[in-house]
C-alpha positions in Angstrom: -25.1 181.6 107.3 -24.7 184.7 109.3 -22.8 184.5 112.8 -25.9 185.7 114.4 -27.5 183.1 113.0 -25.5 180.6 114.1 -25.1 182.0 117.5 -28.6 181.6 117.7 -29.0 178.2 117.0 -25.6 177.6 120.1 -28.2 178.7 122.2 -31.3 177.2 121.2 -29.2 173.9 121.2 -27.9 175.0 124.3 -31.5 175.0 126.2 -31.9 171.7 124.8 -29.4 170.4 126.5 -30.2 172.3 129.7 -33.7 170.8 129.5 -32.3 167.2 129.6 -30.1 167.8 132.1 -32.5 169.3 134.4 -34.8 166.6 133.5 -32.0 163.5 134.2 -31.9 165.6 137.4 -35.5 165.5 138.4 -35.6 162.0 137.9 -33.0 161.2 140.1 -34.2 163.3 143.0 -38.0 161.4 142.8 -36.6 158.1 143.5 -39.3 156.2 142.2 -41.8 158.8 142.3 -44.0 157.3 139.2 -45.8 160.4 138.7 -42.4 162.6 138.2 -41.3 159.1 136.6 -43.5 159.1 133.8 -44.0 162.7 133.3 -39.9 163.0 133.3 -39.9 160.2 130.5 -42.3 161.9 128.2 -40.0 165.4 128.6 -37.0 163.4 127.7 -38.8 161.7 124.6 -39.6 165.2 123.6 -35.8 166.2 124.3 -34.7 163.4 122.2 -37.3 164.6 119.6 -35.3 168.1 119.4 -32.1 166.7 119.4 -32.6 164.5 116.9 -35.0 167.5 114.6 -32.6 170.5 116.0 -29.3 169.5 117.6 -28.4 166.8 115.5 -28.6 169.3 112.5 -26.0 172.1 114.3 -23.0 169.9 113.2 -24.5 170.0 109.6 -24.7 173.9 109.5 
């Protein structure tokens, strides 16, 4: 694999991870909120889908 390649993937895997930390965030500012609640849940169970489709494969490569 090229090292553009794989610097590519860094930062792909590196938005994912932004994306559940911002979403951990979001959650914890709503207090409660069950609109941001559930909405928040179903961006995390998309997360986890990446990490476990993307990230999970970056140690492989």
């Amino acid at each position: 694999m090229k090292l553009e390649d794989r610097q590519r993937l860094l930062k792909i895997d590196e938005q994912i991870q932004r994306i559940k930390k911002a979403s951990q965030e979001l959650k914890k500012l709503s207090e409660g909120i069950q609109a941001i609640d559930c909405n928040v849940d179903r961006i995390l169970a998309s997360t986890k889908m990446l990490e476990i489709n993307f990230s999970d494969m970056i140690g492989l490569v």
